[in-house]
PATORDREN-591293 format. One record per residue: residue number from 1; residue in three letters; x negated, z, y of N, C-alpha, C in turn. Coordinates in steps of 0.02 Angstrom, whole numbers. Layout:
N
+-----+-----+--------+--------+--------+--------+--------+--------+--------+--------+--------+
:   i :  aa :    n_u :    n_w :    n_v :   ca_u :   ca_w :   ca_v :    c_u :    c_w :    c_v :
+-----+-----+--------+--------+--------+--------+--------+--------+--------+--------+--------+
: NUM : ALA :      X :      Z :      Y :      X :      Z :      Y :      X :      Z :      Y :
...
+-----+-----+--------+--------+--------+--------+--------+--------+--------+--------+--------+
END
This chain:
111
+-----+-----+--------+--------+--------+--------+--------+--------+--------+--------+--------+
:   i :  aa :    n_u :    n_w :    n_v :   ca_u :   ca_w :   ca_v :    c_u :    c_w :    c_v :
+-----+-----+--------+--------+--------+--------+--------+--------+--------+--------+--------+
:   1 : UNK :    783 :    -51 :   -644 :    826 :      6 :   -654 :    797 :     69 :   -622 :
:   2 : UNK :    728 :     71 :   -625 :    704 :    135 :   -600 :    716 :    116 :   -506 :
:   3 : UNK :    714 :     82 :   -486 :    702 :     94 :   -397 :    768 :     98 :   -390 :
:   4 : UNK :    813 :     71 :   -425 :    886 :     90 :   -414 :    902 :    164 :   -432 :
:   5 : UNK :    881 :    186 :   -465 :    894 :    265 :   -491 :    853 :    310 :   -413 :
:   6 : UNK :    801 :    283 :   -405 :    753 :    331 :   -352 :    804 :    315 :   -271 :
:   7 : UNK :    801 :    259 :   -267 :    835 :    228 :   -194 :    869 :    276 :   -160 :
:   8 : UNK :    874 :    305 :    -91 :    863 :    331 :    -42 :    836 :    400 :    -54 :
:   9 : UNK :    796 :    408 :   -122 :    740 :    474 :   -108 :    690 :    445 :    -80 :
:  10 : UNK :    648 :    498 :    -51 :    579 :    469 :    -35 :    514 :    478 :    -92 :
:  11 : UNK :    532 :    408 :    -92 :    447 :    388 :   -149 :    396 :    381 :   -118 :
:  12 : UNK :    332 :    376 :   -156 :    245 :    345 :   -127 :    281 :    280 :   -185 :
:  13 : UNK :    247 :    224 :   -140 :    228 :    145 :   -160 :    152 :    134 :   -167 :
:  14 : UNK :    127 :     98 :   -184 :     57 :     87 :   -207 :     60 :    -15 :   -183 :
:  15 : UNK :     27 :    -10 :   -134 :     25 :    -87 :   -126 :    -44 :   -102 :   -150 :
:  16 : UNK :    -43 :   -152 :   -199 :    -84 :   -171 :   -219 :   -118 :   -263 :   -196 :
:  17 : UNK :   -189 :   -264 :   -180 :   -217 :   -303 :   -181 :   -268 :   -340 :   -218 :
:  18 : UNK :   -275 :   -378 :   -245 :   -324 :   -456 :   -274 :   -372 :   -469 :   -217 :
:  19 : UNK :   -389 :   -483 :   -202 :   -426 :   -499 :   -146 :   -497 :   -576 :   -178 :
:  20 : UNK :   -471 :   -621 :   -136 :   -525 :   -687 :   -162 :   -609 :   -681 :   -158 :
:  21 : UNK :   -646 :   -711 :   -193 :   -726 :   -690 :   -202 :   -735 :   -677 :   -144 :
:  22 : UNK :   -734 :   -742 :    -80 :   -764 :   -743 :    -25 :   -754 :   -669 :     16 :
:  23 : UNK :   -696 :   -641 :     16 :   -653 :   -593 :     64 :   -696 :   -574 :    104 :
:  24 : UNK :   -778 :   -534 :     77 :   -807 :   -492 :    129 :   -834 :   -558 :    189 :
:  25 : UNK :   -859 :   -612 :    179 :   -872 :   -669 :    222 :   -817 :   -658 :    273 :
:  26 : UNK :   -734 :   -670 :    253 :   -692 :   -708 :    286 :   -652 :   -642 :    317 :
:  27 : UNK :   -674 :   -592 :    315 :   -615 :   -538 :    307 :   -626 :   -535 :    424 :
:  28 : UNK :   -680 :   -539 :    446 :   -699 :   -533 :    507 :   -646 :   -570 :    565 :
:  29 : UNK :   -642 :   -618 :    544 :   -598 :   -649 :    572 :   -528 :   -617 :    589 :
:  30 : UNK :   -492 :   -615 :    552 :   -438 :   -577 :    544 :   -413 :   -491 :    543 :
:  31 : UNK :   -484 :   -447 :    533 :   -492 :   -391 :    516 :   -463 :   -326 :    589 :
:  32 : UNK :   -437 :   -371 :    634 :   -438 :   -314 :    702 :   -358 :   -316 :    692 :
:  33 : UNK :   -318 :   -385 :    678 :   -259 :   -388 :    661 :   -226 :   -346 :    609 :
:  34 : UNK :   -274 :   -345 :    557 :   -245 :   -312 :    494 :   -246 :   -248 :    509 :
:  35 : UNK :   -296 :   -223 :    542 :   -290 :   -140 :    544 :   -242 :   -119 :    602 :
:  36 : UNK :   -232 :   -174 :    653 :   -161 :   -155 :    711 :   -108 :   -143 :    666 :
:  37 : UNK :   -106 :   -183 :    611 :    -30 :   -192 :    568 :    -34 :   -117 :    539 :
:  38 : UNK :    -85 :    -91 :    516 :   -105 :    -39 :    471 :    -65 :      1 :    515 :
:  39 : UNK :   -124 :     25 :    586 :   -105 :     93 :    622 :    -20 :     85 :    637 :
:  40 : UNK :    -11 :     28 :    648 :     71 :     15 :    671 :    110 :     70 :    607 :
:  41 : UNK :    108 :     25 :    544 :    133 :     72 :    490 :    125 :    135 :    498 :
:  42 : UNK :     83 :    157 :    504 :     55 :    237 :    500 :     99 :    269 :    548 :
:  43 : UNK :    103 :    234 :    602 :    139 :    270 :    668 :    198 :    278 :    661 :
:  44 : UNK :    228 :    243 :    610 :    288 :    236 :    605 :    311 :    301 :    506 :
:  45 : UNK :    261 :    308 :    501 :    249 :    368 :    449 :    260 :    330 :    363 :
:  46 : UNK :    251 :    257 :    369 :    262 :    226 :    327 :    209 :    215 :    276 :
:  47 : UNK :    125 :    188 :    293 :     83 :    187 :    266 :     49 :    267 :    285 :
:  48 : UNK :     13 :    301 :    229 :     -3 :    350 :    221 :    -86 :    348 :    233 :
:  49 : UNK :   -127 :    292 :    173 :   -177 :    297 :    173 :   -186 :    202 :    152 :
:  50 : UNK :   -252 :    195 :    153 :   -257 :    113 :    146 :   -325 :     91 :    141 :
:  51 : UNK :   -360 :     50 :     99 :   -452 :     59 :    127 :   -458 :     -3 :     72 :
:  52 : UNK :   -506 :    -15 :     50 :   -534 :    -67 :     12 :   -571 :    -30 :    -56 :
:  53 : UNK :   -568 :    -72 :   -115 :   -595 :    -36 :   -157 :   -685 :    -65 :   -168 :
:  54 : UNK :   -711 :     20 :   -171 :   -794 :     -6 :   -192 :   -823 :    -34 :   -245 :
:  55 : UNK :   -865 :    -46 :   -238 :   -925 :    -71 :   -295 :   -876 :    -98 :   -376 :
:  56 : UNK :   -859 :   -150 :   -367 :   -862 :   -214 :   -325 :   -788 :   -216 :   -273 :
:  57 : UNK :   -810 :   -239 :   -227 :   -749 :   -269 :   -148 :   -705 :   -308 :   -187 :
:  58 : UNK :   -666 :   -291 :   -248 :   -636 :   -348 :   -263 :   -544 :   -329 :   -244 :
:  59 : UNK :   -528 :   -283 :   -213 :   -475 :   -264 :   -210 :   -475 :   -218 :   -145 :
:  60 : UNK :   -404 :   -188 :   -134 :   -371 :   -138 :    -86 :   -312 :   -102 :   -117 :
:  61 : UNK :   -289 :    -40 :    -76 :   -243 :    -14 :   -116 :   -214 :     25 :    -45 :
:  62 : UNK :   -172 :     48 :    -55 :   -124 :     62 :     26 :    -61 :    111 :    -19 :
:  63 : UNK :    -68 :    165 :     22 :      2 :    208 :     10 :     50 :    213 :     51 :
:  64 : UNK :    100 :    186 :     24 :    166 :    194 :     69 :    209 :    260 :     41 :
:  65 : UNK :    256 :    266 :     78 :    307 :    312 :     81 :    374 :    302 :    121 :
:  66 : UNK :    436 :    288 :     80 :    500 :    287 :     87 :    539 :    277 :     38 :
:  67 : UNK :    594 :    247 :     74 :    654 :    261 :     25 :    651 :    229 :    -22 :
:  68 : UNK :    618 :    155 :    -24 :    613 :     99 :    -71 :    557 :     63 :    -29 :
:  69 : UNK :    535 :     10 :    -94 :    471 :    -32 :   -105 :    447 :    -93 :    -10 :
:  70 : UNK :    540 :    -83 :      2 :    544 :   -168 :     53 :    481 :   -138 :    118 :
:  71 : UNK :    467 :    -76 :    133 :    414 :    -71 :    177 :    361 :   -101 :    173 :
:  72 : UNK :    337 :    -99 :    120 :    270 :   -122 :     83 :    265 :   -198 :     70 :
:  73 : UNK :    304 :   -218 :     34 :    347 :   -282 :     27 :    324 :   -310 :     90 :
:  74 : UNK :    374 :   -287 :    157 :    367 :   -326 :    230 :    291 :   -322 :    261 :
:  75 : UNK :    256 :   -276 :    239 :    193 :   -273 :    263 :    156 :   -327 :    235 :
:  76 : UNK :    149 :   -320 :    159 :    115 :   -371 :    137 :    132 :   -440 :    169 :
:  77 : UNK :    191 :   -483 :    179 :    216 :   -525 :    211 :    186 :   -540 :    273 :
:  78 : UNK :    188 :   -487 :    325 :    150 :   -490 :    400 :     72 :   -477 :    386 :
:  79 : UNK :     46 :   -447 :    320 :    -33 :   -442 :    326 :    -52 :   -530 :    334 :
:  80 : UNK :   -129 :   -526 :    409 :   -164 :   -573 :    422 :   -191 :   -589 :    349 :
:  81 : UNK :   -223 :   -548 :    308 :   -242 :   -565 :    257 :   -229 :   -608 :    202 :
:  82 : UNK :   -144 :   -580 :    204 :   -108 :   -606 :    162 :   -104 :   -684 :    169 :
:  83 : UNK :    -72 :   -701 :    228 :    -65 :   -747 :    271 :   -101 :   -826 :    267 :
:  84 : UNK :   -175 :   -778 :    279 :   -221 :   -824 :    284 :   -261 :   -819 :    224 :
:  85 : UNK :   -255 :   -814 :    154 :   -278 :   -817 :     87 :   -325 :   -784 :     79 :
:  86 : UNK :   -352 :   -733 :    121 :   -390 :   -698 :     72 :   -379 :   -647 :     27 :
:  87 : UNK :   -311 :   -632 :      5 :   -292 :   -591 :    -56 :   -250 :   -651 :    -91 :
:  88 : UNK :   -270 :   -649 :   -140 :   -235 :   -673 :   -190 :   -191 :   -686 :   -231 :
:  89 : UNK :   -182 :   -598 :   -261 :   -138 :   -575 :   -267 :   -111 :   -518 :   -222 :
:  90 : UNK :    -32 :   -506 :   -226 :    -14 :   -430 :   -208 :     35 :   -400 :   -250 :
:  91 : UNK :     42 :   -333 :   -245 :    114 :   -298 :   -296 :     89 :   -229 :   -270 :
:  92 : UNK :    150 :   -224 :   -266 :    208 :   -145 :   -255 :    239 :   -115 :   -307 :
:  93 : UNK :    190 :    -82 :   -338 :    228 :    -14 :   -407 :    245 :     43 :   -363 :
:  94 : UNK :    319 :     74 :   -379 :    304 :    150 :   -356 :    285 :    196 :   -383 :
:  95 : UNK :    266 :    241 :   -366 :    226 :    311 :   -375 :    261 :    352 :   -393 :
:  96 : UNK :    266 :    389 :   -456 :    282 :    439 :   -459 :    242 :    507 :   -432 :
:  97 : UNK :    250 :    536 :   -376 :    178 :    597 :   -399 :    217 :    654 :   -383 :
:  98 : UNK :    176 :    700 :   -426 :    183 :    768 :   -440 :    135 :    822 :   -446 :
:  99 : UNK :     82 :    825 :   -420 :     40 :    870 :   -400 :     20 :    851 :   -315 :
: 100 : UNK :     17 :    905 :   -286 :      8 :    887 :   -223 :     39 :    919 :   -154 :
: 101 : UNK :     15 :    947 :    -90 :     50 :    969 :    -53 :    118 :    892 :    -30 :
: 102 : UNK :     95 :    843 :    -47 :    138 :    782 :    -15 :    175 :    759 :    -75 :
: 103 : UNK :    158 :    785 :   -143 :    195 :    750 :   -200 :    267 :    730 :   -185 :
: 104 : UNK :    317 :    677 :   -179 :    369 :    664 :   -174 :    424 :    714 :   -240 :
: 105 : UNK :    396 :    733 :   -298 :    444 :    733 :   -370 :    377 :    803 :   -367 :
: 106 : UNK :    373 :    864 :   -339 :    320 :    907 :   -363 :    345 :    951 :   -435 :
: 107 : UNK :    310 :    948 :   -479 :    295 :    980 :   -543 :    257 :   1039 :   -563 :
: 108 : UNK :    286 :   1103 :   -565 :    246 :   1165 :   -579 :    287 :   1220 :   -651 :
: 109 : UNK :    223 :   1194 :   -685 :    275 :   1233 :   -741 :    231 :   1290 :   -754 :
: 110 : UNK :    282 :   1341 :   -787 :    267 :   1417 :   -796 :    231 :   1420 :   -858 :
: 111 : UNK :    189 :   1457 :   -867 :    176 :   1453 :   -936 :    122 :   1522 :   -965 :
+-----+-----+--------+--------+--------+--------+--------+--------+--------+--------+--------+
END
């Protein structure tokens, strides 16, 4: 009910990754592909920001931006990563945000 209520505003998406024990081993292989897919997004003003999470490598997290979730969605689909099992899991929550020169929904109350 909520992406139907938001649908053709522009939201941030949050793509989320699982990523399997091995990943930092296996990630080389595939890793020149995944970041073509990345800059591609970017160029296209879709992914915002994107990186791996630290201490521990057990995940990634990627910001999108549009009208609805299917950007993110189709990325995950074409990620090498995805593809070739080294994430495990994936999911796409959207973002509400409201602090921020980029906040989609910005919030400033008087007080």
């Amino acid at each position: 009910m909520f992406l139907t209520k938001m649908k053709g505003l522009i939201m941030h998406y949050l793509l989320f990754y699982d990523v399997v024990p091995d990943y930092l081993e296996r990630r080389a292989k595939f890793r020149k592909e995944h970041l073509d897919l990345c800059w591609e997004a970017c160029g296209r003003g879709e992914l915002i920001l994107g990186g791996a999470l630290a201490d521990p490598v057990d995940g990634a997290v990627l910001l999108f931006q549009g009208d609805s979730s299917e950007m993110a969605e189709k990325f995950a689909a074409a990620d090498p990563f995805v593809r070739n099992g080294l994430v495990a899991r994936w999911r796409v929550r959207p973002w509400t945000t409201v602090v921020g020169e980029t906040a989609t929904s910005p919030v400033k109350l008087s007080g």
